[in-house]
N, C-alpha and C positions, 0 to 999 in steps of 0.2 A: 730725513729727520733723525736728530742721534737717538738711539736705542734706549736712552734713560727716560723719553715723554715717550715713548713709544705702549697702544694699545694692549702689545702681549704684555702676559707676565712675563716678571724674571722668576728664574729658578738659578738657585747658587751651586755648584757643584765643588766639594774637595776631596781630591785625588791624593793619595799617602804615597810617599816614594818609592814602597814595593809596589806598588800598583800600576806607578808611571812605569819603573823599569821592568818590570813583566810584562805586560796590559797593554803598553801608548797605543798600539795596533786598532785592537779592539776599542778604544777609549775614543781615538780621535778618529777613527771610519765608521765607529757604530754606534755608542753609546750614547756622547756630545752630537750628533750630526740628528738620531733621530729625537731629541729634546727640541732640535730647534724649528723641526715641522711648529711644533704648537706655543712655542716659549722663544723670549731671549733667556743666554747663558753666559751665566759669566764663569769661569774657573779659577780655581786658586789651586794653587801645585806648594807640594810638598818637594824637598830637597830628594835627588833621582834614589833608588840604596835597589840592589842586587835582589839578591835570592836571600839573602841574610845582611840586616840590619847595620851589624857591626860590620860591613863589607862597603856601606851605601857611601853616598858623598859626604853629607853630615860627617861621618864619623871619620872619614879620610880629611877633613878638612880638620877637625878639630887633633888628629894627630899631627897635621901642617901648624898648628897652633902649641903642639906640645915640639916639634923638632925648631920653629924659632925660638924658644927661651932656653937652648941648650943651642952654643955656638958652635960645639961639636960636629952636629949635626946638620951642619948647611947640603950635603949631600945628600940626606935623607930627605930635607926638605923639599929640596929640588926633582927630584925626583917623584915625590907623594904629589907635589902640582902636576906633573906631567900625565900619572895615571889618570888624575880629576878632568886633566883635557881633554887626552885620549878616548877614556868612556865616552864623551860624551859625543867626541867627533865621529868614533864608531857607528851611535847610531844614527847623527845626519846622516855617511856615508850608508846605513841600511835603506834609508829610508831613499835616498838619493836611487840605488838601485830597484826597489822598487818600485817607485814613482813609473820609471818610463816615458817620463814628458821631459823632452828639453825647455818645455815654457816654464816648470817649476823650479829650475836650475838659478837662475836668480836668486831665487830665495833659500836656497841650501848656502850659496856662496853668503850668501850677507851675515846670517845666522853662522855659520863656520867661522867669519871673522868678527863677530859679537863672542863666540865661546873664547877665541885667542885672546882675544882683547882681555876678558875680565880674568880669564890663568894670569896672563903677561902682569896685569895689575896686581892682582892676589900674590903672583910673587915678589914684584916691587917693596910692595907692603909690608911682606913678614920678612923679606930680607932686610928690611931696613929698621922693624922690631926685632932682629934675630942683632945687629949689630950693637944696636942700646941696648939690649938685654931684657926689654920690659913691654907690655903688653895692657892694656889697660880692659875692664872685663867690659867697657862697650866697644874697643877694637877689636876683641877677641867676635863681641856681634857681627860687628860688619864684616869679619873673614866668615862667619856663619853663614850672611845671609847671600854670600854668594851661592851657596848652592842651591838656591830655589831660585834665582832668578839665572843660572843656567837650566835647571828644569823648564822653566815658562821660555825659553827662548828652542829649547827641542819645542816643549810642544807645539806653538808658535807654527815652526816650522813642518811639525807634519799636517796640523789644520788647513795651512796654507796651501802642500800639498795634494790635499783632498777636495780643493776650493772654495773651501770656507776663510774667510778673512778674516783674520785675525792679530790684535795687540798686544802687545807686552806691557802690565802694566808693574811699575816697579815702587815699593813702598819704603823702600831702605831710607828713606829723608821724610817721613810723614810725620813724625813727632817734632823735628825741625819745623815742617812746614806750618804745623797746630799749634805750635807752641814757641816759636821763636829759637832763634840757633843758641840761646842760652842756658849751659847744662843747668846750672842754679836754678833758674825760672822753671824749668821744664822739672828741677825734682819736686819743687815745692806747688807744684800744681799735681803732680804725681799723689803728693803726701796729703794736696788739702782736699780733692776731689775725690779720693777713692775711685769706686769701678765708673765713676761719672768722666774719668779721666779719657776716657774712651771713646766719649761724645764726640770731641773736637775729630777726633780721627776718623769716624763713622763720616763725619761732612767732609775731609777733607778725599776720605776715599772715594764720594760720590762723582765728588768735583772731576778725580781723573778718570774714571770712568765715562763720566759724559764727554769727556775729550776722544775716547776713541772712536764716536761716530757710529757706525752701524758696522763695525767690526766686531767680535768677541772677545771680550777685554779677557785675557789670562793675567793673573793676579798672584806676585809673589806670595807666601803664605807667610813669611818672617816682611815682619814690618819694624819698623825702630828708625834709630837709634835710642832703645826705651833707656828710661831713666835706672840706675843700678843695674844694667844690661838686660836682658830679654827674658835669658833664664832665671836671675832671680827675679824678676816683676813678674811674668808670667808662669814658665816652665817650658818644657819640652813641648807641650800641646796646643804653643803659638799659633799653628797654622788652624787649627779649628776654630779658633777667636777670628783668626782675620777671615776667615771665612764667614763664620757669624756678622761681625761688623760688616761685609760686604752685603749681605743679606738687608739688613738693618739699614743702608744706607740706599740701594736699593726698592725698599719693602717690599720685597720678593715674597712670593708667594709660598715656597718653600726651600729650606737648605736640606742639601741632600750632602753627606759624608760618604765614601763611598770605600770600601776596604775588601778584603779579600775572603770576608765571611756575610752569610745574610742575611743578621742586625744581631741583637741583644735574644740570647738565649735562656733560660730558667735557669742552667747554671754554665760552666766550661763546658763546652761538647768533646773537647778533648781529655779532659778528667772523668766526664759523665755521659758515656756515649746516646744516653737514653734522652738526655737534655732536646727540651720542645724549642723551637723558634716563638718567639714571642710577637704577635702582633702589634701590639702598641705598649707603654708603660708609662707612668707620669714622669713630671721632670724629675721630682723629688727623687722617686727610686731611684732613677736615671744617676743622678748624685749620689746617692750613697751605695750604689754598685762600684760608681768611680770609686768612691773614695778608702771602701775597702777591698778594693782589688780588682777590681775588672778594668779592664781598659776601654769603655764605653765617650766620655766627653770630658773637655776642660771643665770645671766649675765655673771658669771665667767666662765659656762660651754659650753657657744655663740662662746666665745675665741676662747676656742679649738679647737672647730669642725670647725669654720670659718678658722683656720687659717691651716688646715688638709685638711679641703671640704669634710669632711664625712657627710655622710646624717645624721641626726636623726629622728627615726620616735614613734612617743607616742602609747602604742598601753595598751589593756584591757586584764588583767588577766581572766575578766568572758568572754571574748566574741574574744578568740587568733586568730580564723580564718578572724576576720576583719582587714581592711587593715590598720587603724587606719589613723592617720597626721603624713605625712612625711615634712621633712624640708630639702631642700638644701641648702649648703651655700656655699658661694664664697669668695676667699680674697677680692675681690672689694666691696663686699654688694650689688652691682648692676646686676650681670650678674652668670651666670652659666657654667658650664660646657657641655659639647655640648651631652654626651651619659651618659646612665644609666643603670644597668640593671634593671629594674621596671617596672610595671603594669601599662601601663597609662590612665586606666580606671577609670574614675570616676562615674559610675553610676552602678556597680558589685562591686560586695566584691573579693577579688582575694583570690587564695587559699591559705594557708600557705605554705612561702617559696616564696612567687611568685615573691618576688623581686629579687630572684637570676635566674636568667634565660639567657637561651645562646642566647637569642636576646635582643641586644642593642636598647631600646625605647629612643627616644628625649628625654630631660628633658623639652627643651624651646615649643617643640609639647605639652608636658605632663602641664606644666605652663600655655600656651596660653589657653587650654581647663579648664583650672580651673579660667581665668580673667586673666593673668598677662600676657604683653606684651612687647616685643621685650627685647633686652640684659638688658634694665634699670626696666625689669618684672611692668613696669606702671600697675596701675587697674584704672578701669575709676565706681570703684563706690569701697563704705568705706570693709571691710574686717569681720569686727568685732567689738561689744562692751565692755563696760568692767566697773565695776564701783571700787571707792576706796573710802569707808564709813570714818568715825571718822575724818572729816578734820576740822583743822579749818582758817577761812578766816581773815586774818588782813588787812588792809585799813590804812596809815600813809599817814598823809599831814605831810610835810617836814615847823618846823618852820622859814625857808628859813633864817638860820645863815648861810648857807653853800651852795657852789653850787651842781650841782646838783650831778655832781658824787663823793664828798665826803659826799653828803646825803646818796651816793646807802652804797657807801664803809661802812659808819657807821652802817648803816640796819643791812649789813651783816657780819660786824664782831661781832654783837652783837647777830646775832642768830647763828653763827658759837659758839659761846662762851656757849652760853643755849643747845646747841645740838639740835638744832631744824631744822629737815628736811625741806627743801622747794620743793616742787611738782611743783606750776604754781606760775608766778612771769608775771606782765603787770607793765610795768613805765612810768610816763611820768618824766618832767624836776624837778617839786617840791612833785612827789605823787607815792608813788607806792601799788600796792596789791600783796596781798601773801596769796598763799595756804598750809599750812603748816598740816602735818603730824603725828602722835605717842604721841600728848601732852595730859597730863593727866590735871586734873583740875585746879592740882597746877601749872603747866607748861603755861598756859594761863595768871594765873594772871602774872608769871613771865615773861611771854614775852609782856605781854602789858606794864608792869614798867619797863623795861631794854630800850623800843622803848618809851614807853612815852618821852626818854630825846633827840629824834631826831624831835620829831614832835605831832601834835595831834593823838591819833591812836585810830580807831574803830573795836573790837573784834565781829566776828559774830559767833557763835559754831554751830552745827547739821548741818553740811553743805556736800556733795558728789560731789565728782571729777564724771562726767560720760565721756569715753571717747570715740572718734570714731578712730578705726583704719585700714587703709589701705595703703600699697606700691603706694607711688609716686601720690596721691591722684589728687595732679596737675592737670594732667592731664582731670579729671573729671571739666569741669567746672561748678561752681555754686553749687555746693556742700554744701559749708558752708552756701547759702543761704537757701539751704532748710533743711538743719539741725536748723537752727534759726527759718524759720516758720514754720518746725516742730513742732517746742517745743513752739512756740508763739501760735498755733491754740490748742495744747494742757491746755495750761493756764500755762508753767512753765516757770518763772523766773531765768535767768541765770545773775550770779554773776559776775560772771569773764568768760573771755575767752582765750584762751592760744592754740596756734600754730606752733606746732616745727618745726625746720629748716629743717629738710628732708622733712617736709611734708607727716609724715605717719599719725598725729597724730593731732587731734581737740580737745581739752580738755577741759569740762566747767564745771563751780562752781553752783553747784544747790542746795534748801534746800534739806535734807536728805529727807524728807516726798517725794519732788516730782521725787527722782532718780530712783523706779521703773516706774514712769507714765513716764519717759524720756526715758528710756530702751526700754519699749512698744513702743511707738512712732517711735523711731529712727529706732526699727527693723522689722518695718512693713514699714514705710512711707520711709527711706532711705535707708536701706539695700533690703528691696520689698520683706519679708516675711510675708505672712498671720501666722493670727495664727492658720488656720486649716492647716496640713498636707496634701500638695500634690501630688496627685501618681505620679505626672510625672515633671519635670523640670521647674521652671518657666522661660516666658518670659519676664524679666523686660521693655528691650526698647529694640530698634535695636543695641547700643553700650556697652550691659553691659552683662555681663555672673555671673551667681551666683558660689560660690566655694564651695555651700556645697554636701553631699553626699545626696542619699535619697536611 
């Protein structure tokens, strides 16, 4: 019977390419192997990357992308394909000696000539862009998503030699196959659908999964050929979307992300060594950690699971028996669903697997013990910190030819125009400030000459967004107020300040220099973490419960 009507759940599992190229060991003999006592599994793999990012395949391929549009460089090119082989034939060849069976040797040879194959073509390709001189930014994709579907074809091959059977499933033609081989057609259902665009792919990805039978589908994690290319429709955090989608098409019981830390912390544990493990957080926060600065989830892949109500839980390649941070979501953002099958411990590690269990735990019992209260999951104190380096602050008094809201409308069609992101924005009638995002040195002076002709404007550079986040914060009275004498007994000067309309999120503009002393501060004095580690629970106040683990 294939594995898609089959009685277990699915659980979706995505592996990040430090993970693969450190990890596959652990990943494919112990991690994936004891998921599938209780569950099927499906994987989605990230492109392979070293010990450092800038080293991994991604980024060797997209230098094979910058040596074809310079004819100079056909030697470099050539070359930069050979490394991309070589890695990866290294580690069949590890794995090949480890193995110890001649009956697995089959299948190192097939896979060994699947990795030649796709170099041999990968260099076909860009030599034959490197001779016309031009590159289009969806062939620039398709030399991308080479490198996740040489990742899925290692691991492939170590599952295989561990005895578990296993497919390659490959999504490089999925937006083809959803939408028709016509790029026209396929932008304008891009454009007229929005994140609905998504749908046709969710079914199409099901489709091939049910084709691999009662094997473990591994699933490239770059899918396309997306319409205006991958990176700009999506971004860099494509593979957690097709992971999601995999999920969703699926309806898997749970996505599990799985990286080299173990989940979503109250702030950086590398900035703030004191920083607690969080057991659970909403989607929301979850979002606006992303979005000013952590590296937690796609936005895109919020969608899905939101709009599914699949959990997602982040969990550690070095450390699989912990429970990691799970995520509920709801179609409302506000409320949950009333059972789960899960651990609603927070103060034990649960054993693996523990979330699948024949007794149904509260979610809102499981919530309420972690801070968050009633159907609207309120917290009566902040969740977590988070900072977003490289900002820069502009300041425009309006030379008041105009009123005020074709003052704003000019603002903003003029950094719409420069491509310049805005983060925090405060206005009044003739004046507004702005935090603005990704400008390089050039891009400063250019936005201070494009707004020069709205008004007088003051540029402040080395400046940091620090953020405070928590569900429905409201509720907490006075809060903001001691976020500001916080940081006023500390001696740090805040710039700007910026308050979203949900109310998860406190946002302030601070110099770079004092955004760790504001960190510290916020995480001891408002969130009510020492920085020594404590063996046992803190009591902040009679109204406040902490979310982290110990």
């Amino acid at each position: 019977m294939p594995l898609l009507f089959s009685p277990k759940p699915w659980i979706v599992q995505k592996y990040g390419g430090t993970s693969l190229g450190k990890l596959l060991f652990e990943i494919t003999s112990s991690i994936i192997p004891s998921y599938l006592e209780h569950s099927n599994v499906a994987v989605v793999c990230s492109a392979i990357s070293g010990t450092e990012k800038s080293k991994g395949t991604t980024s060797l391929l997209i230098k094979a992308i910058d040596c074809a549009m310079n004819a100079d460089r056909e030697g470099e090119l050539r070359e930069t394909i050979d490394v991309i082989r070589d890695e990866h034939l290294v580690i069949i060849q590890e794995m090949r000696s480890s193995a110890g069976k001649v009956v697995y040797e089959s299948v190192f040879e097939e896979v060994e000539v699947g990795i030649r194959r796709e170099c041999e073509e990968l260099r076909g390709f860009l030599s034959a862009a490197q001779t016309i001189g031009e590159l289009s930014p969806r062939s620039k994709d398709r030399v991308v998503a080479t490198g996740e579907k040489l990742a899925c074809l290692v691991v492939v091959a170590a599952l295989m030699s561990k005895g578990i059977n296993a497919t390659l499933v490959s999504l490089h033609d999925i937006v083809a196959a959803a939408y028709g081989e016509d790029q026209a057609q396929q932008k304008s259902a891009y454009d007229d659908l929005g994140p609905r665009f998504f749908d046709a792919l969710v079914v199409e990805i099901g489709h091939r999964i049910e084709s691999c039978g009662d094997s473990v589908p591994v699933i490239t994690g770059f899918f396309g050929l997306m319409p205006n290319s991958m990176l700009r429709s999506v971004g860099r955090g494509y593979s957690d979307l097709c992971a999601a989608m995999t999920s969703v098409s699926l309806s898997a019981s749970e996505l599990q992300i799985w990286k080299e830390v173990d989940g979503i912390f109250t702030a950086d544990p590398r900035k703030i060594p004191s920083a607690r493990l969080l057991a659970t957080i909403t989607l929301e926060e979850a979002s606006e950690l992303t979005y000013y600065g952590s590296e937690v989830i796609h936005p895109f892949t919020m969608d899905q699971i939101r709009q599914a109500s699949i959990p997602l839980r982040l969990k550690n390649v070095k450390n699989p028996s912990g429970s990691g941070t799970i995520i509920y979501p709801s179609p409302s953002g506000v409320s949950t669903p009333s059972t789960v099958s899960v651990s609603a411990s927070t103060s034990t590690t649960p054993p693996l697997n523990a979330f699948i269990s024949n007794t149904n735990t509260s979610i809102s019992s499981f919530m309420s013990a972690n801070g968050y209260y009633g159907t609207s999951q309120s917290r009566r104190a902040p969740t977590a910190l988070t900072t977003k380096d490289s900002i820069v602050l502009v300041n425009i008094q309006s030379n008041r030819t105009t009123k005020s809201h074709g003052f704003l409308a000019e603002v903003f069609k003029r950094l719409d125009a420069l491509g310049a992101v805005t983060d925090l924005i405060t206005s009044s009638e003739q004046s507004v400030s702005l935090a603005l995002s990704g400008l390089e040195e050039e891009g400063e002076v250019e936005v201070e000459r494009s707004l020069g002709k709205c008004g007088d404007v003051q540029v402040v550079s080395d400046v940091a967004i620090v953020s405070v986040i928590g569900h429905k914060m409201r509720n907490k009275v006075g809060i903001a107020g001691q976020i500001f004498s916080t940081l006023s007994s500390g001696g740090v000067n805040i710039y700007l300040i910026g308050q979203g309309a949900s109310e998860i999120n406190i946002s302030l503009v601070v110099k770079k220099d004092d955004a760790m002393t504001a960190m510290d501060l916020l995480h001891t004095h408002v969130l009510g973490i020492p920085h020594h580690m404590a063996p046992t629970p803190l009591v902040q106040n009679s109204m406040m419960k902490g979310p982290w683990l110990y």
